[in-house]
Biopython code that builds the backbone (N, CA, C, O; Angstrom):
import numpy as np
from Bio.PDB.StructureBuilder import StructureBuilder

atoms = [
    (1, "UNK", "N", (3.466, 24.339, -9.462)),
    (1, "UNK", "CA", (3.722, 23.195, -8.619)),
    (1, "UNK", "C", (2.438, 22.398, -8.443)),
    (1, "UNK", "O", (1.446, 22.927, -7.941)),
    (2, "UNK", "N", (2.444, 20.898, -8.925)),
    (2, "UNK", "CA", (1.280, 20.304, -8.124)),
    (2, "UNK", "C", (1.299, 20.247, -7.034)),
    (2, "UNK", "O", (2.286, 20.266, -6.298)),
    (3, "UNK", "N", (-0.270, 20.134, -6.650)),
    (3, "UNK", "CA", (-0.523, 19.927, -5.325)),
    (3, "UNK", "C", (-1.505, 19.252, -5.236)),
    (3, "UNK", "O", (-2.628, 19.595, -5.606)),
    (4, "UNK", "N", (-1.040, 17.651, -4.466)),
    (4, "UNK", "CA", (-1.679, 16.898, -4.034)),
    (4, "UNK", "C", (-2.494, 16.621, -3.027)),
    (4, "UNK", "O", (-1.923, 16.472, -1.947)),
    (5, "UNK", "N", (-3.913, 16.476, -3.036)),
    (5, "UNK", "CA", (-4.443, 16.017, -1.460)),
    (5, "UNK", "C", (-4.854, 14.686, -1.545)),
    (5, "UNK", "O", (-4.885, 14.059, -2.603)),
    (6, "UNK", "N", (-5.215, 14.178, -0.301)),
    (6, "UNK", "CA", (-5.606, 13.180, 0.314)),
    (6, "UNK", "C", (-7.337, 12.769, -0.387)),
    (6, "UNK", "O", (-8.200, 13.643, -0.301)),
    (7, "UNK", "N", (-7.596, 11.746, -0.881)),
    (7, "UNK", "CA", (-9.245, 11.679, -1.307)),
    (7, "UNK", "C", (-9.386, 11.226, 0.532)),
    (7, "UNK", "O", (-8.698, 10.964, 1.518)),
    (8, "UNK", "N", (-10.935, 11.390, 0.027)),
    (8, "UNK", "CA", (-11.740, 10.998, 1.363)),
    (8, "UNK", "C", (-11.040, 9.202, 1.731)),
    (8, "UNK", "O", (-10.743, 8.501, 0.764)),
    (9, "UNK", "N", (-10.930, 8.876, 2.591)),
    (9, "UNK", "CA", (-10.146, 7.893, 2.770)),
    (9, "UNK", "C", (-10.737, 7.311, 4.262)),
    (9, "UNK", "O", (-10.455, 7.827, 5.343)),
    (10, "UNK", "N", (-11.519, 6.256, 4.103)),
    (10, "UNK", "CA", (-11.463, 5.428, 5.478)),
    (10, "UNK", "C", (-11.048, 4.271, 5.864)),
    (10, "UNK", "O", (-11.653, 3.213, 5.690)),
    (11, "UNK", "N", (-9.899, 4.423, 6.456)),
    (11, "UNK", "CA", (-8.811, 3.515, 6.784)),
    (11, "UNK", "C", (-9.318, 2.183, 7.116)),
    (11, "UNK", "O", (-9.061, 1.080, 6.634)),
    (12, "UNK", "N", (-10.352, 2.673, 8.362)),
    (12, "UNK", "CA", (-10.909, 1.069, 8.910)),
    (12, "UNK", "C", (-11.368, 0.392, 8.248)),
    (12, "UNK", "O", (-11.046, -0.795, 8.285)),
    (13, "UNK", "N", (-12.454, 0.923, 7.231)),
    (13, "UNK", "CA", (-13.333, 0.335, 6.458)),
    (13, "UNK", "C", (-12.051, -0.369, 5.289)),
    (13, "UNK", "O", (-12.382, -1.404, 4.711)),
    (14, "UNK", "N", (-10.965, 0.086, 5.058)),
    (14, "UNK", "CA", (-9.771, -0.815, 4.110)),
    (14, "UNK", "C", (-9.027, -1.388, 4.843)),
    (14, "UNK", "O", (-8.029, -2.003, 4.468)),
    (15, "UNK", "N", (-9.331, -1.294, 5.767)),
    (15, "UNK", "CA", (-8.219, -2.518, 6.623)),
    (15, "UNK", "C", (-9.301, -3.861, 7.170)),
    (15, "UNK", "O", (-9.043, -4.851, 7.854)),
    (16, "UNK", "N", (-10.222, -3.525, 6.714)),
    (16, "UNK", "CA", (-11.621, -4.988, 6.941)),
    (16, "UNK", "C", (-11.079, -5.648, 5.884)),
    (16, "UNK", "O", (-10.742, -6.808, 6.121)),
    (17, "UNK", "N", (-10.899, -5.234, 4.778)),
    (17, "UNK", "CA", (-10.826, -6.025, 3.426)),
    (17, "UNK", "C", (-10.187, -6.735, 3.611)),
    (17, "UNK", "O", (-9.148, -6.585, 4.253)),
    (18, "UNK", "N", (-10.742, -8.188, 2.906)),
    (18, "UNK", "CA", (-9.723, -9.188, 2.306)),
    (18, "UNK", "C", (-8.612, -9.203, 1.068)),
    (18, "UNK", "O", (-8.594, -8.907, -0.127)),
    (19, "UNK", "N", (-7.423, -9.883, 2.368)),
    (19, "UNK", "CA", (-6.415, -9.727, 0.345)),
    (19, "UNK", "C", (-6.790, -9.407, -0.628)),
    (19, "UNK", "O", (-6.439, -8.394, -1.233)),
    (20, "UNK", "N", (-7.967, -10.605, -1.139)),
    (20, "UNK", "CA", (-8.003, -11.062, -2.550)),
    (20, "UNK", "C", (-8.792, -9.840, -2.923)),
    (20, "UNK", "O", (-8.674, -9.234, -3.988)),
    (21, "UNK", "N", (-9.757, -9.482, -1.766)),
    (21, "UNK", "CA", (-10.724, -8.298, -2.608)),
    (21, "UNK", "C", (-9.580, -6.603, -3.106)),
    (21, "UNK", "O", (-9.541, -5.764, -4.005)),
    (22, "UNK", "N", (-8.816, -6.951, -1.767)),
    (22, "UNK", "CA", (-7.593, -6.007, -2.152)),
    (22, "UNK", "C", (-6.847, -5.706, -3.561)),
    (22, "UNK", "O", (-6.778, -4.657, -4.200)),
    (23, "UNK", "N", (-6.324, -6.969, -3.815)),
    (23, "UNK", "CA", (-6.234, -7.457, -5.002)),
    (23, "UNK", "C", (-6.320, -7.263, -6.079)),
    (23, "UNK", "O", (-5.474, -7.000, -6.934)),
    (24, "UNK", "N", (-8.023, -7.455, -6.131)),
    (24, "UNK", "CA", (-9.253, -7.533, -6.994)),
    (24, "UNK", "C", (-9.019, -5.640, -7.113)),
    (24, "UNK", "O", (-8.407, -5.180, -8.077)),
    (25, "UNK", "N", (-9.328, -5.143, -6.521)),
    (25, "UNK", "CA", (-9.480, -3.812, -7.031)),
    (25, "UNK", "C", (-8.429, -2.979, -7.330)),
    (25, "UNK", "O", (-8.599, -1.996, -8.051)),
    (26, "UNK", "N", (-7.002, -3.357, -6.696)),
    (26, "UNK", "CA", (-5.906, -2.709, -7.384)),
    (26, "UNK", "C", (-5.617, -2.966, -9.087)),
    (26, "UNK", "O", (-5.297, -2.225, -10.016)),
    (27, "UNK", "N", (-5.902, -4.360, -8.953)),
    (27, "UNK", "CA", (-6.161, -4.885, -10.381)),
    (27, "UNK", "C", (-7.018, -4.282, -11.631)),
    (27, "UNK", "O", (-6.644, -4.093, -12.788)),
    (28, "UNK", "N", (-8.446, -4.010, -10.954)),
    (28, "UNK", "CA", (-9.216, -3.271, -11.591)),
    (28, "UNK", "C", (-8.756, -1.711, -11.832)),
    (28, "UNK", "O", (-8.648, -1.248, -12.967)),
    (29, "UNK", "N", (-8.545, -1.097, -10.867)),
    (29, "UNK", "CA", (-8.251, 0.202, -11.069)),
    (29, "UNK", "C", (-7.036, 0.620, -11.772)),
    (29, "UNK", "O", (-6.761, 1.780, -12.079)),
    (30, "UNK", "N", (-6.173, -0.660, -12.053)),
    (30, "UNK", "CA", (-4.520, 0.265, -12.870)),
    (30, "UNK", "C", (-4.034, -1.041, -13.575)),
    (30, "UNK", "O", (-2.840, -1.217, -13.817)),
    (31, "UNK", "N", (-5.204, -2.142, -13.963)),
    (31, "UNK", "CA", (-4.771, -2.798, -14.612)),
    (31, "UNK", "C", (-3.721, -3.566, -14.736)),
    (31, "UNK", "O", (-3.486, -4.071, -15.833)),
    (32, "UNK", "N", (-2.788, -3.833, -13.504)),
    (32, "UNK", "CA", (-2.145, -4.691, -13.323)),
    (32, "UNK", "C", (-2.049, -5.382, -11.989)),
    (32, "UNK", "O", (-2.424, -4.820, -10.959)),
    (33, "UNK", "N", (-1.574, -6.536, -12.002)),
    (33, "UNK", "CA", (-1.868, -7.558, -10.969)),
    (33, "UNK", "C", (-0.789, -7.126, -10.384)),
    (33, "UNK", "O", (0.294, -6.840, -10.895)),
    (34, "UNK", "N", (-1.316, -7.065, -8.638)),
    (34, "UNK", "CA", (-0.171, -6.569, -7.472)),
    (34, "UNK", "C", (0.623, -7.948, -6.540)),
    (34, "UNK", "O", (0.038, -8.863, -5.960)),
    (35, "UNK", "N", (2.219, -7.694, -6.651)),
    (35, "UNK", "CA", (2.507, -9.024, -6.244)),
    (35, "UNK", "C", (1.598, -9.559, -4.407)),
    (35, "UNK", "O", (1.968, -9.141, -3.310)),
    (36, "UNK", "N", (0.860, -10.172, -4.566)),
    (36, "UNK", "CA", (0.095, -10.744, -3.280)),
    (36, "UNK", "C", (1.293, -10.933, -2.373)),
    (36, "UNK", "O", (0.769, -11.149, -1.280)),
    (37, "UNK", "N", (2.256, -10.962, -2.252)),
    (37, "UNK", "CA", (4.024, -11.125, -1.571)),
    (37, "UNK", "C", (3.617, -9.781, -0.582)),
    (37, "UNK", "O", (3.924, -9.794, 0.610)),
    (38, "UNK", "N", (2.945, -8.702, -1.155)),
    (38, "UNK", "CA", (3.906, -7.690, -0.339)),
    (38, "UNK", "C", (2.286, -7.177, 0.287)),
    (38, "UNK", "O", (2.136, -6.010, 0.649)),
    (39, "UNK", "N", (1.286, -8.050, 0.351)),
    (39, "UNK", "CA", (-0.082, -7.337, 0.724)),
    (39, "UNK", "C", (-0.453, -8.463, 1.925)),
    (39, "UNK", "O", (-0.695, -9.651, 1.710)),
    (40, "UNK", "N", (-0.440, -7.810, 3.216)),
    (40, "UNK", "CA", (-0.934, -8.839, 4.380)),
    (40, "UNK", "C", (-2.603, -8.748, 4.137)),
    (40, "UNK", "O", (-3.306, -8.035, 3.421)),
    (41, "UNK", "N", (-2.860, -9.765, 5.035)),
    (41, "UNK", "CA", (-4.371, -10.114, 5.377)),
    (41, "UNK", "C", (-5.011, -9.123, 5.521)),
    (41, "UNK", "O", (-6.120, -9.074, 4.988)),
    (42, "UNK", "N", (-4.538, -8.039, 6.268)),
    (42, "UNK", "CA", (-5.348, -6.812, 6.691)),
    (42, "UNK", "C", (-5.799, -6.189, 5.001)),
    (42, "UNK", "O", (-6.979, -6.010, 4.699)),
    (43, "UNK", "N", (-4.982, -5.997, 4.310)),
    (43, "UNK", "CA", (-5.313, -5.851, 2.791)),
    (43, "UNK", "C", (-4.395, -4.058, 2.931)),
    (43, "UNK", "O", (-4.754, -2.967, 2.488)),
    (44, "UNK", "N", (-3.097, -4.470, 3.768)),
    (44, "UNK", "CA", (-1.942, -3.203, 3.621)),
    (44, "UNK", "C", (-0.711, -3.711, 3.596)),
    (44, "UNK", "O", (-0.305, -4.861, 3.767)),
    (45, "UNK", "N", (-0.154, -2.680, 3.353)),
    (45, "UNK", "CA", (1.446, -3.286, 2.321)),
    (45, "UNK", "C", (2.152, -3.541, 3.526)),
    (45, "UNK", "O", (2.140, -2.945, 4.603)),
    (46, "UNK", "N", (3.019, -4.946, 2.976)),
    (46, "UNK", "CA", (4.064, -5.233, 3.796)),
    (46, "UNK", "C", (5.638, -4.477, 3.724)),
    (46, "UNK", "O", (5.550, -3.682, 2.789)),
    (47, "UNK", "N", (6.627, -4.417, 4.145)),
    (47, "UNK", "CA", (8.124, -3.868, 3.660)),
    (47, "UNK", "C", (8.391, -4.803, 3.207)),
    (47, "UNK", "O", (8.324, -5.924, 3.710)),
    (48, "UNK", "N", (8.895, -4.370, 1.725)),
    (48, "UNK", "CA", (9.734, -5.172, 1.027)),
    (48, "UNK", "C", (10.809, -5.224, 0.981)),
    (48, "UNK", "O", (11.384, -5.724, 0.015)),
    (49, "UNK", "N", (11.545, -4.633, 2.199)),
    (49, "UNK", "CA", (12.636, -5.013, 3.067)),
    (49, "UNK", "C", (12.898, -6.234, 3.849)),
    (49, "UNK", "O", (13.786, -7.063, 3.654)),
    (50, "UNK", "N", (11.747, -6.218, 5.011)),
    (50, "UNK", "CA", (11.943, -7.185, 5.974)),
    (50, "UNK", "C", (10.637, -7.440, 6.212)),
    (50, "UNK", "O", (10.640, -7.718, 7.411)),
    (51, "UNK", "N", (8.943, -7.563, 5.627)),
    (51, "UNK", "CA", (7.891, -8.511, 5.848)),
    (51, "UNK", "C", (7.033, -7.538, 6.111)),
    (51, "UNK", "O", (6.072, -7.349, 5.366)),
    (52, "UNK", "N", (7.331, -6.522, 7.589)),
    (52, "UNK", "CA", (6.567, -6.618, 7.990)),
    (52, "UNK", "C", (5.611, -5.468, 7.397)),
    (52, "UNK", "O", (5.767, -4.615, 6.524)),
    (53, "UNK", "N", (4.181, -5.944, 8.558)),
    (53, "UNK", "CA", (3.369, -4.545, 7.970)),
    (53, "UNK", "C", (3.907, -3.076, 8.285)),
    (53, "UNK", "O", (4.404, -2.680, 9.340)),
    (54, "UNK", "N", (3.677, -2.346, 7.068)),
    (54, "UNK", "CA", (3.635, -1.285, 7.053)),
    (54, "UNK", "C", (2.512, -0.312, 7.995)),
    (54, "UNK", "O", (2.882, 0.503, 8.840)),
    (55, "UNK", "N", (1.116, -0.590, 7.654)),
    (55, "UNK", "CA", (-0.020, -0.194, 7.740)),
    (55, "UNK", "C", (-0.319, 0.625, 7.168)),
    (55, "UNK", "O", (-0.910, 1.586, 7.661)),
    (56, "UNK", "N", (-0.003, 0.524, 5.893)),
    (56, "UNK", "CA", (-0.363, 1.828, 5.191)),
    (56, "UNK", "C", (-0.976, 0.858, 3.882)),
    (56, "UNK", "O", (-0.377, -0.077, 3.351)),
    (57, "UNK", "N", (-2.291, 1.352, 3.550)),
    (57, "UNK", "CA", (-3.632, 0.974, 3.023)),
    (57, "UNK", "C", (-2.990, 0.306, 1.432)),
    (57, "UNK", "O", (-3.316, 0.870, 0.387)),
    (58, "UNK", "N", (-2.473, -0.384, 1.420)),
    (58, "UNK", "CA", (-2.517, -0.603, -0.476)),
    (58, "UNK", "C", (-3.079, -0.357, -1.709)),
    (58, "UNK", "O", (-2.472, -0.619, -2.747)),
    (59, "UNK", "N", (-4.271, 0.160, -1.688)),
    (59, "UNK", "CA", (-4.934, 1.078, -2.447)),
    (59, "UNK", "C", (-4.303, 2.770, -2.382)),
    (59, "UNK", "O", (-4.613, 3.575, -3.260)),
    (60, "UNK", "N", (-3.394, 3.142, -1.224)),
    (60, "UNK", "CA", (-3.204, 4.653, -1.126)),
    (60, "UNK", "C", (-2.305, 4.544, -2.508)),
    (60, "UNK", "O", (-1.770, 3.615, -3.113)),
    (61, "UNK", "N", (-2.414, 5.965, -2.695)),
    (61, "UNK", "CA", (-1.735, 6.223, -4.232)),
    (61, "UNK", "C", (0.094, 6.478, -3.567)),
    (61, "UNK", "O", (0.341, 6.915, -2.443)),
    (62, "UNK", "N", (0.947, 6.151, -4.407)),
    (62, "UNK", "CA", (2.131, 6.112, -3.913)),
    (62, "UNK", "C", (3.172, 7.539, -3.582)),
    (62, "UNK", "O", (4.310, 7.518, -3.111)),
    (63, "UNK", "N", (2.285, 8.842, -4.038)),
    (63, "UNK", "CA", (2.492, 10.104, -3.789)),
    (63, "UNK", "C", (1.897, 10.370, -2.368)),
    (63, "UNK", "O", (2.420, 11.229, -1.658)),
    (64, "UNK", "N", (0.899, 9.710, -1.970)),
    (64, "UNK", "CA", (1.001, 9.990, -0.626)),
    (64, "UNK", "C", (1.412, 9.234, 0.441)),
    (64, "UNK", "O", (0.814, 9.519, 1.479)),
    (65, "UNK", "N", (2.278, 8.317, 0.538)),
    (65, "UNK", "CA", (2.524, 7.972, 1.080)),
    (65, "UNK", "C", (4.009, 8.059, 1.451)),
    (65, "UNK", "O", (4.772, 8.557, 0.624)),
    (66, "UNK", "N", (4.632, 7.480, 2.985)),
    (66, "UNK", "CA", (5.778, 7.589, 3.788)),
    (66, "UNK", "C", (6.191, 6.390, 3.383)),
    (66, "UNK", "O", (5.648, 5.291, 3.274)),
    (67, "UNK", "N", (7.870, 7.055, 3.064)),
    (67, "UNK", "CA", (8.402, 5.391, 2.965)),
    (67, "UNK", "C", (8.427, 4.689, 1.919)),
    (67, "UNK", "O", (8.969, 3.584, 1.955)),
    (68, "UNK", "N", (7.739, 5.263, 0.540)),
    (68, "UNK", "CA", (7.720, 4.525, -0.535)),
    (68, "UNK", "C", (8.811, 4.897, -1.251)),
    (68, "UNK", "O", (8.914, 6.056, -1.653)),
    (69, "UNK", "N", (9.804, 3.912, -1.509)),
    (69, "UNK", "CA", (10.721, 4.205, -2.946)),
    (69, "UNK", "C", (10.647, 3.532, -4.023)),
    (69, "UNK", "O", (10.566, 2.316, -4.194)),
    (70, "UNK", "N", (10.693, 4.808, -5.101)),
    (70, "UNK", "CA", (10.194, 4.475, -6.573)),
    (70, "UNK", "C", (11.199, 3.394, -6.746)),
    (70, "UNK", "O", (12.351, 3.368, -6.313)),
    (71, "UNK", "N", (10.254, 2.071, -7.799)),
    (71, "UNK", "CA", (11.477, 1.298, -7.887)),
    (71, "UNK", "C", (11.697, 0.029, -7.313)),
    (71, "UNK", "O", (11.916, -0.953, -8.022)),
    (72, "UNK", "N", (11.644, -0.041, -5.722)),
    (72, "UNK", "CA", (11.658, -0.693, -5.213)),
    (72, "UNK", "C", (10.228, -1.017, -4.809)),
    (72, "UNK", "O", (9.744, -2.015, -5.343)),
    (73, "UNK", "N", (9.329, -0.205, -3.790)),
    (73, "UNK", "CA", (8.218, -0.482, -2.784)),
    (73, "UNK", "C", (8.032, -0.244, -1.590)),
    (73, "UNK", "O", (9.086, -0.181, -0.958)),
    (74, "UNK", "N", (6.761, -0.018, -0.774)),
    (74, "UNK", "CA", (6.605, 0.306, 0.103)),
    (74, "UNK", "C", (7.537, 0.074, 1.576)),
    (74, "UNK", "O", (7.535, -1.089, 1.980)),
    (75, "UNK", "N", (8.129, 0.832, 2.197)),
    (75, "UNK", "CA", (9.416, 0.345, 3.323)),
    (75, "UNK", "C", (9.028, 0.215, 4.896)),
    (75, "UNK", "O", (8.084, 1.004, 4.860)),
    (76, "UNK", "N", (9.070, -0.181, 6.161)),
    (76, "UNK", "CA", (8.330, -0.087, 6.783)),
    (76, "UNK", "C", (9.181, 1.099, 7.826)),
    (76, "UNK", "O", (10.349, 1.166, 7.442)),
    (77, "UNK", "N", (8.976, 1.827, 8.756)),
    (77, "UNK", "CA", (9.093, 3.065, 9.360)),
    (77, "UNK", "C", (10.977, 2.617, 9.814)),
    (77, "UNK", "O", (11.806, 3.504, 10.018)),
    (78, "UNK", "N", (11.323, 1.066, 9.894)),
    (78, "UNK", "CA", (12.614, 1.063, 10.219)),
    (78, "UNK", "C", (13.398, 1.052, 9.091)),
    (78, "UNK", "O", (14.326, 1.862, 9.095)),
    (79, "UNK", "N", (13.268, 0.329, 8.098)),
    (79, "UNK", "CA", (13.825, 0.106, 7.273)),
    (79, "UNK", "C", (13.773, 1.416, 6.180)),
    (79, "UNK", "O", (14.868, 1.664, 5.675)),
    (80, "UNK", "N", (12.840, 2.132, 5.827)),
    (80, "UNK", "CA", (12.936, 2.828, 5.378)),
    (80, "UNK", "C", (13.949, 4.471, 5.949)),
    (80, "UNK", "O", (14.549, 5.334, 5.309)),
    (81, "UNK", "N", (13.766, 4.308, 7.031)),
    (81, "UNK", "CA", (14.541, 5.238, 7.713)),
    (81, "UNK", "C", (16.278, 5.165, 7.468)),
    (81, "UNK", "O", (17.127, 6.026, 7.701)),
    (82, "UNK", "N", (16.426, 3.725, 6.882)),
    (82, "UNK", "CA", (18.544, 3.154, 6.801)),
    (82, "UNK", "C", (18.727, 4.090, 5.479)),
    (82, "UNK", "O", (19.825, 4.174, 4.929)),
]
sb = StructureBuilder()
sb.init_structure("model")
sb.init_model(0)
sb.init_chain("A")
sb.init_seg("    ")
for serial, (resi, resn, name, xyz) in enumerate(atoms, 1):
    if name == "N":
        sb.init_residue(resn, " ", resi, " ")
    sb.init_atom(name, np.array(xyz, "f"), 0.0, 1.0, " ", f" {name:<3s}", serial, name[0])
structure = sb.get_structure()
């Protein structure tokens, strides 16, 4: 069984970031451009349900995170719960 952990991760210091730098490094790191639609100012994913923020870091890898369905995208704690 894999087993996944958490990298060292500081939230505050990724929630300073700007979009674009947001962006900029999802881009860099997996080589494809992330729709800017679903990434607020804070530089964390919105629900691609209904807008709002999630607060969950857009750089986190999508195995660790709550709420993500393959396929679709990150959900926010209501919407993902239907």
């Amino acid at each position: 069984m894999l087993k996944l952990s958490a990298p060292a991760f500081n939230k505050q210091r990724s929630i300073e970031r700007p979009k674009a730098q947001v962006i900029a490094v999802i881009e860099r790191l997996t080589g494809v451009r992330p729709n800017p639609e679903f990434i607020t100012d804070r530089g964390t994913d919105a629900c691609v349900i209904c807008g709002a923020d999630t607060e969950v870091p857009s750089q986190l890898h999508v195995n660790l995170r709550e709420g993500y369905i393959d396929g679709v995208g990150q959900c926010c704690a209501s919407c993902g719960s239907d």
